[in-house]
C-alpha atoms as a printed R data frame, in Angstrom:
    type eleno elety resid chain resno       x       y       z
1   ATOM     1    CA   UNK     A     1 163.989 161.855 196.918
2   ATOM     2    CA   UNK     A     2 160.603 163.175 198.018
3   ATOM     3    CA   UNK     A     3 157.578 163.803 195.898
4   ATOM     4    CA   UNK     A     4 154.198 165.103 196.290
5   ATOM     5    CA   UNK     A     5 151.781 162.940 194.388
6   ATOM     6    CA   UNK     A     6 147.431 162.534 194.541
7   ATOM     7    CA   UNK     A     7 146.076 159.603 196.601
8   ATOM     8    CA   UNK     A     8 143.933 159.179 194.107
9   ATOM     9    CA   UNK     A     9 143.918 159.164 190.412
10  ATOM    10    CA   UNK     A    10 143.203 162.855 189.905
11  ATOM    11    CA   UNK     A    11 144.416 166.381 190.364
12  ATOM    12    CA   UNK     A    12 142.509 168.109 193.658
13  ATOM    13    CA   UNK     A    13 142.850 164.945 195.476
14  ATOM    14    CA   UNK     A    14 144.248 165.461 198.566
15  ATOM    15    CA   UNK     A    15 148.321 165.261 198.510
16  ATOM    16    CA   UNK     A    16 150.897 162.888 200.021
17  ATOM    17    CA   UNK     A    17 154.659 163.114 200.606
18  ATOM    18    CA   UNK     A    18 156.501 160.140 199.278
19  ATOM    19    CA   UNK     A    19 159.888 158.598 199.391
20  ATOM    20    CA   UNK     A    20 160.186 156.974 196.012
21  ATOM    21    CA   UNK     A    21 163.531 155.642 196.726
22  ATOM    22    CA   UNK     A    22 162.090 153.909 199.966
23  ATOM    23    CA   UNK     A    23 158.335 153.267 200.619
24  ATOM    24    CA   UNK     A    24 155.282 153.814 198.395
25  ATOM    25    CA   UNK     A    25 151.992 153.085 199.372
26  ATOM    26    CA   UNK     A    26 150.090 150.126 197.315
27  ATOM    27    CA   UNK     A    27 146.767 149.679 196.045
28  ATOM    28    CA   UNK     A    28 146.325 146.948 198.635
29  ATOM    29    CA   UNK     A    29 145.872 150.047 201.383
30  ATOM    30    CA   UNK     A    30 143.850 151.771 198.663
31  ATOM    31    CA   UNK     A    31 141.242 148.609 198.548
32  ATOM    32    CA   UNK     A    32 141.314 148.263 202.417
33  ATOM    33    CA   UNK     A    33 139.937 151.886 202.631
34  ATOM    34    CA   UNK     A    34 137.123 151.194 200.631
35  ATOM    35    CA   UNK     A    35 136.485 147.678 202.229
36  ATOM    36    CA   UNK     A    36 135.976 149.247 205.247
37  ATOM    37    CA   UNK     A    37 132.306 149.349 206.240
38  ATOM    38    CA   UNK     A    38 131.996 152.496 208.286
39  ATOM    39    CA   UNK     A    39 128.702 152.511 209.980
40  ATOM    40    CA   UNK     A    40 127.506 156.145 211.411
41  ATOM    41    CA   UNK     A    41 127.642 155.047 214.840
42  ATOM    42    CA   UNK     A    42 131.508 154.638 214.531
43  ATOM    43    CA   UNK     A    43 133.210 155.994 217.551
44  ATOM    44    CA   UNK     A    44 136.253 156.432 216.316
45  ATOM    45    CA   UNK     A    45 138.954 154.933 214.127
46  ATOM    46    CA   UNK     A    46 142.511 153.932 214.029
47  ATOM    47    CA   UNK     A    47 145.258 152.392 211.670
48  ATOM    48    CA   UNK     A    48 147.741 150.333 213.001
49  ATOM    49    CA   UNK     A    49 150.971 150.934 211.072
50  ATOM    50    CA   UNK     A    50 149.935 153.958 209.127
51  ATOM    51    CA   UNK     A    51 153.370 154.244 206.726
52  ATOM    52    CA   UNK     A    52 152.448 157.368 205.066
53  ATOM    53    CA   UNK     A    53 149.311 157.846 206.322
54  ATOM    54    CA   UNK     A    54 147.357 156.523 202.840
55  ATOM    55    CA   UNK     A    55 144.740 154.418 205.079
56  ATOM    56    CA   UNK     A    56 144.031 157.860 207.050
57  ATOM    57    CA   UNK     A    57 143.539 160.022 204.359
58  ATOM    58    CA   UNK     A    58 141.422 158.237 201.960
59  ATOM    59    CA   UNK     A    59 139.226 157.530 205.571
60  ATOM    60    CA   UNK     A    60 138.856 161.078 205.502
61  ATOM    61    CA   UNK     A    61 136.975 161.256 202.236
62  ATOM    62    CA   UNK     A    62 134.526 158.729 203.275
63  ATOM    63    CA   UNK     A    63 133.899 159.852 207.257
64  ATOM    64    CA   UNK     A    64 134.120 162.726 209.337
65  ATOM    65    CA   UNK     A    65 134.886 160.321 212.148
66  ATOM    66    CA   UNK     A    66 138.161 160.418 214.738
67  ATOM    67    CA   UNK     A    67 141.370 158.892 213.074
68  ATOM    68    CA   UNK     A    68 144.452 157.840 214.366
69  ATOM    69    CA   UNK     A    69 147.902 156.391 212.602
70  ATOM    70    CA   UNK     A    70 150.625 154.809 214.401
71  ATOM    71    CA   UNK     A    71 153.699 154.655 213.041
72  ATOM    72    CA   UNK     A    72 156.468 153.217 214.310
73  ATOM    73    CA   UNK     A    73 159.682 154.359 211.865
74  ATOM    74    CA   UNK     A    74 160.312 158.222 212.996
75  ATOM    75    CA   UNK     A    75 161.095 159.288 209.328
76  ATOM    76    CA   UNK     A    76 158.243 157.669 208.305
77  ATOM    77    CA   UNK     A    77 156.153 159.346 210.540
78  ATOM    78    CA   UNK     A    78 157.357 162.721 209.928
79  ATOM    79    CA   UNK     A    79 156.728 162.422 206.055
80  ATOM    80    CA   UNK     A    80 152.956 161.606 207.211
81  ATOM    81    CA   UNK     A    81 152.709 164.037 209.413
82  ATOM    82    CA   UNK     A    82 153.953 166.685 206.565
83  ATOM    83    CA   UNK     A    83 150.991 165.058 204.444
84  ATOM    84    CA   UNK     A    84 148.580 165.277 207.112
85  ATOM    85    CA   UNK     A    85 149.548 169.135 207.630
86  ATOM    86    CA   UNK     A    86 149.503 169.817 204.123
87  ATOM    87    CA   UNK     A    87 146.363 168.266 203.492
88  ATOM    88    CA   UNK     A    88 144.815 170.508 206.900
89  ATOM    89    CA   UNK     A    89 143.585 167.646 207.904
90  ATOM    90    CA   UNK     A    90 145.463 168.136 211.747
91  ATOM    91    CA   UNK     A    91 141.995 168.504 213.561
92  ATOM    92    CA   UNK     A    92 140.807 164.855 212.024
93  ATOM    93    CA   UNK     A    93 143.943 162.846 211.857
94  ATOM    94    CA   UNK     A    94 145.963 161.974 214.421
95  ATOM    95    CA   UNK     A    95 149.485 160.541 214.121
96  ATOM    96    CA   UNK     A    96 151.352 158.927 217.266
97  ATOM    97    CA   UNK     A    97 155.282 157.793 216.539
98  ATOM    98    CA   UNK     A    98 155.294 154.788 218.677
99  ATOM    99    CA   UNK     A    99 155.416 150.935 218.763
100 ATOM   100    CA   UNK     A   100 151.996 149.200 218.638
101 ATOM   101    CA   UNK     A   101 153.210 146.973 221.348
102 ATOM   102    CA   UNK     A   102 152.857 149.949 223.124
103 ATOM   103    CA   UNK     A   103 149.497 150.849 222.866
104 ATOM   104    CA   UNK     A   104 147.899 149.996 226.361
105 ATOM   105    CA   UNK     A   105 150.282 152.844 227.770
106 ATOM   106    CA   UNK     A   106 148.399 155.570 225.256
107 ATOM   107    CA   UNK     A   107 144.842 154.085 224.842
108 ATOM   108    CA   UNK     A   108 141.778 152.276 227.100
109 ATOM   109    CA   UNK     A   109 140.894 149.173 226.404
110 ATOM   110    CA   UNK     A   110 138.120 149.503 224.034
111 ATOM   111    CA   UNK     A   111 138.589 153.147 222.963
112 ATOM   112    CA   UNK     A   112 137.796 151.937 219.423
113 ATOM   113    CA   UNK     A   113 135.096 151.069 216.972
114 ATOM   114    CA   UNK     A   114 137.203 150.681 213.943
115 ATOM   115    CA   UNK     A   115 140.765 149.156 213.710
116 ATOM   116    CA   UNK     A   116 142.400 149.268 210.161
117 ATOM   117    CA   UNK     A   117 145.346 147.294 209.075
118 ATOM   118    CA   UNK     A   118 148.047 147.027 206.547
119 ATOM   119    CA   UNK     A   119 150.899 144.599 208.176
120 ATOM   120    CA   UNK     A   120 154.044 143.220 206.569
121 ATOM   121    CA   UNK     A   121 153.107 140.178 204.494
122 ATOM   122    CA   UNK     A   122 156.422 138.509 204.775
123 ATOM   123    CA   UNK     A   123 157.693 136.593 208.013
124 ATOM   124    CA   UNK     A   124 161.367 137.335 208.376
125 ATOM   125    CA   UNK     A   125 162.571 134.192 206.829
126 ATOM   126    CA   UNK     A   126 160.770 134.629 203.804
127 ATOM   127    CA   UNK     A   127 164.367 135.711 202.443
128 ATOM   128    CA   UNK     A   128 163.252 135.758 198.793
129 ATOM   129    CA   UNK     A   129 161.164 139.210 199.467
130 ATOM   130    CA   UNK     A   130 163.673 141.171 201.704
131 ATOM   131    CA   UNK     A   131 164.843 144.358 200.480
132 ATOM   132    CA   UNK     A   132 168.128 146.391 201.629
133 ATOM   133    CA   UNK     A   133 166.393 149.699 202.267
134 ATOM   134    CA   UNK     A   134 165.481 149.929 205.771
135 ATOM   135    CA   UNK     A   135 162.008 151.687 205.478
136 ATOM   136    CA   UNK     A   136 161.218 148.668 202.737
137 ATOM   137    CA   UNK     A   137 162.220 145.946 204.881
138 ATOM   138    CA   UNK     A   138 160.662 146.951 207.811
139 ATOM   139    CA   UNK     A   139 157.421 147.658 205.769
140 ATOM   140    CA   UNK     A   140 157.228 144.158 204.163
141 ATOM   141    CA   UNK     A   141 158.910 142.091 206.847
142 ATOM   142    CA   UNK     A   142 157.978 141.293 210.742
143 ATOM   143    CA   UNK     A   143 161.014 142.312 212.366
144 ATOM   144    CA   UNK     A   144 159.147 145.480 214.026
145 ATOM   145    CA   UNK     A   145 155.837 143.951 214.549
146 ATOM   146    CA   UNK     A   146 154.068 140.650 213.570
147 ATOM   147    CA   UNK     A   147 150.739 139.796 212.545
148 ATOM   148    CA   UNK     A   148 149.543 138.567 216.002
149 ATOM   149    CA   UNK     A   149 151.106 141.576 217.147
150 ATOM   150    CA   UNK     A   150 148.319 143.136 215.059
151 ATOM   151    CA   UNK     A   151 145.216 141.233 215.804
152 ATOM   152    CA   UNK     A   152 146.531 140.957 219.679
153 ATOM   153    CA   UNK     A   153 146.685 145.116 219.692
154 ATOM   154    CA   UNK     A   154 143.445 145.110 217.791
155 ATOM   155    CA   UNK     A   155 141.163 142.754 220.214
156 ATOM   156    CA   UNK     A   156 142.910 145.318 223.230
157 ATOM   157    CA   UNK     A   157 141.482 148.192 221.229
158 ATOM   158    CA   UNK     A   158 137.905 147.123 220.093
159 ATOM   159    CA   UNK     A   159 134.786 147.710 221.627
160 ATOM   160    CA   UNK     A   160 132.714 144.362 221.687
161 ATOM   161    CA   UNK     A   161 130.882 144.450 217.825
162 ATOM   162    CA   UNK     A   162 133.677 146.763 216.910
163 ATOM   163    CA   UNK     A   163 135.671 145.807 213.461
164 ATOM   164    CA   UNK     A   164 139.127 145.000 212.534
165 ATOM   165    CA   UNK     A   165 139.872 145.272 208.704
166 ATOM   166    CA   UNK     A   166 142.653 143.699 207.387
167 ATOM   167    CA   UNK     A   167 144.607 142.774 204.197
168 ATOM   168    CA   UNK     A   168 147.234 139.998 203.845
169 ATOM   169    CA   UNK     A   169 148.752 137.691 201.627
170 ATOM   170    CA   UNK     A   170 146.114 134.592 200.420
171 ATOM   171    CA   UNK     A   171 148.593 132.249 201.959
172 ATOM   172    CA   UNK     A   172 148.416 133.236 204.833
173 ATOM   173    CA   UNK     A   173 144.551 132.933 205.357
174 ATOM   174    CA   UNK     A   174 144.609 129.863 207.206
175 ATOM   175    CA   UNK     A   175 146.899 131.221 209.676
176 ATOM   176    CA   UNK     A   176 144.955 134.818 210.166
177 ATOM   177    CA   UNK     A   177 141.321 133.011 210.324
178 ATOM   178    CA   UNK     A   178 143.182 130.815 213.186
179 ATOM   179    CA   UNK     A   179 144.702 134.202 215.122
180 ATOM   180    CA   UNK     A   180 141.653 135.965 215.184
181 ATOM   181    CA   UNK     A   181 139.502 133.021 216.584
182 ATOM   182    CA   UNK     A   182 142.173 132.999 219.762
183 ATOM   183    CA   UNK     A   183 141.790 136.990 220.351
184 ATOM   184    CA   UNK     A   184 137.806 136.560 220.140
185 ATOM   185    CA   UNK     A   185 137.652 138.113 216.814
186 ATOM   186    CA   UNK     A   186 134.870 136.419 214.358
187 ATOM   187    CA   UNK     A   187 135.317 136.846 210.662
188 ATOM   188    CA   UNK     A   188 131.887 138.777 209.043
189 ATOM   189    CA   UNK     A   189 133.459 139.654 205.679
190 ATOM   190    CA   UNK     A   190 136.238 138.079 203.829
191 ATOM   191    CA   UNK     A   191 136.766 139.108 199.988
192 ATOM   192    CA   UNK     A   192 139.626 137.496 198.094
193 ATOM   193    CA   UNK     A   193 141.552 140.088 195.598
194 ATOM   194    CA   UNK     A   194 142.863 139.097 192.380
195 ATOM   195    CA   UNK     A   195 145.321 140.654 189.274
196 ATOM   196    CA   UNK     A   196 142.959 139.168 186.551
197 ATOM   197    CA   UNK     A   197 140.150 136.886 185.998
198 ATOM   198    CA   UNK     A   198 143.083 134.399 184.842
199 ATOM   199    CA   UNK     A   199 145.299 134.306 188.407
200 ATOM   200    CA   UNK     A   200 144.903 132.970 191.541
201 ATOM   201    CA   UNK     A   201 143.989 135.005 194.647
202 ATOM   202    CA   UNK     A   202 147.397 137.027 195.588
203 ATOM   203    CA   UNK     A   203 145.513 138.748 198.883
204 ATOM   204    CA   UNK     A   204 142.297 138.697 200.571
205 ATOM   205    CA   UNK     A   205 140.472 141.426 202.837
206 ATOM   206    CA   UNK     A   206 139.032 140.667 205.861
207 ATOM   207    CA   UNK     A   207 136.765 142.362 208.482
208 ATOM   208    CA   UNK     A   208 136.150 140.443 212.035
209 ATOM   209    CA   UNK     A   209 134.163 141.353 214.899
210 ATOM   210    CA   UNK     A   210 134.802 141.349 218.323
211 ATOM   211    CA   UNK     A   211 132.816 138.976 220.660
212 ATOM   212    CA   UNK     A   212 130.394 138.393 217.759
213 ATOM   213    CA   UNK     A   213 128.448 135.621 217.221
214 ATOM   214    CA   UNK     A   214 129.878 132.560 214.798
215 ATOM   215    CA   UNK     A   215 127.367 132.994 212.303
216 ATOM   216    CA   UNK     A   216 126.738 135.266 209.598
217 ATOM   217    CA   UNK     A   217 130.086 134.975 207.533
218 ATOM   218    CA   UNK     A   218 129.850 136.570 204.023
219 ATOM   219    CA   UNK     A   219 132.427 135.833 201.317
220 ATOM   220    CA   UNK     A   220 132.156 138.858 199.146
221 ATOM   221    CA   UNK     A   221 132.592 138.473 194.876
222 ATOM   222    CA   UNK     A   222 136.129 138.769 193.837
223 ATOM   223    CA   UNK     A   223 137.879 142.196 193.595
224 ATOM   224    CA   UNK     A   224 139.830 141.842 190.262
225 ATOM   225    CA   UNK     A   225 142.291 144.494 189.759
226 ATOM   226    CA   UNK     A   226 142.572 144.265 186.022
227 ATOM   227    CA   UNK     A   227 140.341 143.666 183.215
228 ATOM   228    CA   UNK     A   228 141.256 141.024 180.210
229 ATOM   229    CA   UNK     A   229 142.848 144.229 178.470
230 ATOM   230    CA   UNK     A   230 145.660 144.759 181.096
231 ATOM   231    CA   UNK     A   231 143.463 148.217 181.989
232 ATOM   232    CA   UNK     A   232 142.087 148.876 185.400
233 ATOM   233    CA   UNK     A   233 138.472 147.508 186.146
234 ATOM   234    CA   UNK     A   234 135.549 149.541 186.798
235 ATOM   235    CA   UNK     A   235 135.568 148.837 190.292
236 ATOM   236    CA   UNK     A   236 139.145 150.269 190.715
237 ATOM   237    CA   UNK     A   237 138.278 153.057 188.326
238 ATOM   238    CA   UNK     A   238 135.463 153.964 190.441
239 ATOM   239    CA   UNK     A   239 137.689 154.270 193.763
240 ATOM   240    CA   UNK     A   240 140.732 155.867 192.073
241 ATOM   241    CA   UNK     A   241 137.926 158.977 191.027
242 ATOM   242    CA   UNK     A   242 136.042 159.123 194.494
243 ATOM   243    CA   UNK     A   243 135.454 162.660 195.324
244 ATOM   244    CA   UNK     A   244 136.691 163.525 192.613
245 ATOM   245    CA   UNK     A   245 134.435 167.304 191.391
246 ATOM   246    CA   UNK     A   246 132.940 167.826 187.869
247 ATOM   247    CA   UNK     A   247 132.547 171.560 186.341
């Protein structure tokens, strides 16, 4: 059944259209938007695997730059589209309904500054994780796309110096720092993500360069999601208000 709800944690925040009996959007897109180190010479930006369009429209509160979604699943799409529409957002989002495999047929190479990225975590054998709703499985699991899919697509699309920002499961690190380095992508900034002070690391955000130089890596301070009273921290506070209008 769908359901209009805020992207953010208060009323006059723009609106999105959600499934809840198939795909909701996560906090992990939420952090990746505000990861995302958007310089004013940005060209223009685009997320690769949009879902609902969350990475898109929380974008739009922080830049008045270009932005594109693709989305592969067609029902999918047209529930972002519907969100982009009733958000008027149409002249600043774009959505495209289309395979990111396919993107040298719709796009130059290096017709981007930005690349943003949510992928599945879960290779398709990691059986424990699979879900039977279609729009789930495909969202969690690589059987559409894959992450070197992803950061293949991505090095096609950047501009040399231009930024790919991704999150993905901690263990998987070793594996994404080693993908990157063979499509000429240099890590910049990594920050590992956390439930509590008391966990370990359950994802990390990254944002790599292309053709940069090898030096000049910063490891960020931890992004802890929860305080030692179960309540959101201050950080997440902050980006759950942003925008958000006083009387």
């Amino acid at each position: 059944m769908e359901e209009i709800d805020n992207i953010l944690g208060y009323e006059g925040s723009y609106k999105i259209i959600q499934d809840k009996d198939a795909f909701s959007f996560s906090i992990d897109s939420t952090i990746l938007s505000f990861f995302c180190d958007i310089k004013p010479r940005e060209k223009n930006i685009i997320d690769l695997g949009t879902g609902n369009a969350i990475i898109p429209l929380i974008l739009s509160l922080r830049t008045d730059k270009k932005i594109y979604g693709i989305e592969i699943q067609e029902n999918v799409y047209d529930r972002a589209k519907r969100s982009i529409e009733l958000n008027h957002l149409d002249d600043r989002i774009t959505l495209i309904n289309d395979d990111i495999k396919n993107l040298k047929n719709l796009f130059k190479q290096s017709s981007f500054s930005m690349v943003v990225s949510n992928p599945p975590y879960f290779r398709i054998e990691d059986s424990k994780h699979k879900n039977d709703n279609l729009e789930e499985k495909y969202s969690r699991h690589e059987y559409l796309i894959t992450l070197e899919d992803i950061i293949k697509e991505s090095s096609y699309l950047l501009t040399d110096g231009g930024s790919l920002n991704l999150v993905q499961r901690t263990d998987r690190f070793i594996e994404t720092i080693d993908l990157l380095k063979k499509y000429r992508l240099v890590p910049k900034r990594i920050r590992f993500v956390y439930p509590d002070s008391s966990k370990e690391s359950y994802v990390f955000m990254i944002d790599a360069r292309k053709n940069a130089k090898s030096h000049g890596l910063k490891i960020l301070t931890p992004l802890y999601i929860y305080d030692k009273d179960g309540e959101y921290t201050e950080e997440i506070k902050f980006y759950f208000h942003f925008g958000e209008k006083h009387d």
